[in-house]
C-alpha positions in Angstrom: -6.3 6.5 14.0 -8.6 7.4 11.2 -11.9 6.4 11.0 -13.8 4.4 8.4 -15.4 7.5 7.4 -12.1 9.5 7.0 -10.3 6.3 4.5 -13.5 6.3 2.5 -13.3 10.4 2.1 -9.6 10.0 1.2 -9.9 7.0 -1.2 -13.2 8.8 -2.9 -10.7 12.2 -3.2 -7.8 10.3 -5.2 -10.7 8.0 -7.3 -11.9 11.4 -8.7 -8.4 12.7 -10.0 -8.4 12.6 -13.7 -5.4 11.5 -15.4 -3.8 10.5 -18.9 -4.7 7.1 -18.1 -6.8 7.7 -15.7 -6.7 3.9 -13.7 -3.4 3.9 -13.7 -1.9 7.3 -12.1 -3.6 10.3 -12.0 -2.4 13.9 -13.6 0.6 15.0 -11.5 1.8 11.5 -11.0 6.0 12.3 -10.8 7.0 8.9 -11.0 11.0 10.3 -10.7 9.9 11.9 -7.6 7.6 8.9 -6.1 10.9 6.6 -6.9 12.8 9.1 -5.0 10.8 8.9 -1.8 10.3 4.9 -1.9 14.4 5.0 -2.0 14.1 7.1 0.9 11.5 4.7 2.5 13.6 1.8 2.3 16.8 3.4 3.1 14.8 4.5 6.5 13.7 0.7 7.1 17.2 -0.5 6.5 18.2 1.8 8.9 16.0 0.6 11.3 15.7 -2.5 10.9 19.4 -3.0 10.7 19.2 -5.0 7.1 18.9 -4.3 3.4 15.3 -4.2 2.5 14.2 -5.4 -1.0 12.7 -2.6 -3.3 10.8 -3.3 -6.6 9.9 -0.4 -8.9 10.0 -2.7 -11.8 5.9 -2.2 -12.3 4.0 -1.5 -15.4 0.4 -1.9 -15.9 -0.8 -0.8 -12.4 -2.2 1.1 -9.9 0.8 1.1 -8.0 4.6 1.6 -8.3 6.4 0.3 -5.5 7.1 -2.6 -3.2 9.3 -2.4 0.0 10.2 -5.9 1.7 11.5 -5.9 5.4 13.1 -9.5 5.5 11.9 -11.8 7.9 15.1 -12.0 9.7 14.9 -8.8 10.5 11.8 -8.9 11.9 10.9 -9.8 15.7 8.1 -12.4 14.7 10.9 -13.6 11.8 8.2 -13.1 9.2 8.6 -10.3 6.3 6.5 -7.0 6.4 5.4 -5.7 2.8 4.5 -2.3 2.1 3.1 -1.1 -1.3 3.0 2.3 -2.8 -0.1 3.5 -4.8 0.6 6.1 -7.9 -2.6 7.9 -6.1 -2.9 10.1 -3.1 0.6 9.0 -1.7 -1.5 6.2 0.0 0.2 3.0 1.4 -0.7 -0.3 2.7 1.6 -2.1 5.6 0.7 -6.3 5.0 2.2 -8.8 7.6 3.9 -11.7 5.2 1.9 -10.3 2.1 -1.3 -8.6 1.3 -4.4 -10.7 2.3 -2.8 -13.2 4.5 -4.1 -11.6 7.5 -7.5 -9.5 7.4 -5.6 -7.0 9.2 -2.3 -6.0 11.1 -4.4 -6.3 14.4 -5.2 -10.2 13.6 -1.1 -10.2 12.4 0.0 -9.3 15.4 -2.3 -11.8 17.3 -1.6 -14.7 15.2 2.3 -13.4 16.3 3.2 -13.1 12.2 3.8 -9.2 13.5 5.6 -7.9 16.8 3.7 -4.3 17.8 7.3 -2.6 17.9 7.6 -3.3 14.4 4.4 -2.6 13.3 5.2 1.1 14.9 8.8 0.7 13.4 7.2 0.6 10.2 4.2 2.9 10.2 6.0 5.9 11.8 8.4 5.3 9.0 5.8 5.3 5.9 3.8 8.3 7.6 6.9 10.0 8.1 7.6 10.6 4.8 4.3 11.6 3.8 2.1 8.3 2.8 -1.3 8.1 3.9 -2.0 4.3 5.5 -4.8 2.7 4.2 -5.9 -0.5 6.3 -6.1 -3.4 3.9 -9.6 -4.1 4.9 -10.8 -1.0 3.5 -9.6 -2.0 0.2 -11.6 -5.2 -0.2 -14.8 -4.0 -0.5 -16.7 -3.4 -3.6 -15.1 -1.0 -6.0 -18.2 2.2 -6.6 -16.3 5.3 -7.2 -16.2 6.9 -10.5 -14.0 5.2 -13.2 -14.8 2.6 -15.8 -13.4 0.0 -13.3 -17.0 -0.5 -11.5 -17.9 -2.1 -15.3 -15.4 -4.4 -15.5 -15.7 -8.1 -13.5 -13.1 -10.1 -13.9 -11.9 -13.8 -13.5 -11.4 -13.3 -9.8 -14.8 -11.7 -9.6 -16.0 -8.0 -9.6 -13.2 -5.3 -9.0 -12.7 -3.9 -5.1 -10.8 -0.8 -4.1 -7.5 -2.9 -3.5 -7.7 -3.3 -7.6 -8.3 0.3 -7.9 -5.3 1.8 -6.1 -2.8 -1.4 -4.9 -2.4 -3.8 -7.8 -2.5 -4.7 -11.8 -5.1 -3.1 -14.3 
């Protein structure tokens, strides 16, 4: 497992990759390509998982480009798992239900929203295919890296790294 140290190294590395729109991918960002591998990812999950997962590429305006659902009925703990696809870094979160219901997938799993065989189900699945999983809390703390995001505070309050690589600009 990565330490705190080694997330903050990797989300400070993909913060300072320029770009021609720089919040939103970085220079390099194939977005054929990252569709490509997220069809793969879910297509490895359905496999698994034994049902269709739902895939939404459909996003403009973001930080990120994908979102796999595992359907709760295929899940152990019969609630869904979410995983979403940054356009930086290959990075990738893993969310029991959705993305901030749980402070992390250890408090999912004890709550019983997540079943530990999934949870490994679905993390060997993402880091098989090359994402690098960021834990969610990570994310939530104050945005300081290098872009014009650390100037911008918003209606729900000043930005966090979860803004800067997992949701809408």
């Amino acid at each position: 497992m990565a330490t705190e140290t080694d997330i903050d190294a990797v989300l400070r590395a993909a913060d300072r990759v320029r770009g021609p729109s720089h919040l939103e991918f970085p220079d390099g960002f194939d977005h054929r390509r990252a569709v490509a591998r997220v069809q793969a990812l879910t297509e490895r999950l359905r496999a698994d998982f034994g049902r269709t997962c739902v895939l939404d590429t459909g996003v403009q305006d973001a930080s990120f480009h994908a979102t796999v659902v595992v359907p709760a009925e295929a899940t152990a703990a019969g609630k869904q798992i979410t995983i979403r696809l940054s356009n930086h870094g290959d990075l990738a979160v893993v969310a029991a239900e959705q993305p901030g219901c749980y402070v992390d997938l250890d408090e999912a799993e004890e709550a019983g929203a997540l079943a530990s065989a999934d949870r490994r189900t679905v993390e060997t699945a993402v880091a098989s295919l090359g994402y690098v999983l960021i834990p969610e809390p990570a994310l939530h703390r104050p945005y300081d890296g290098v872009t014009s995001l650390g100037a911008y505070t918003g209606p729900h309050g000043e930005p966090t790294w979860w803004i800067r690589f997992f949701d809408y600009l």
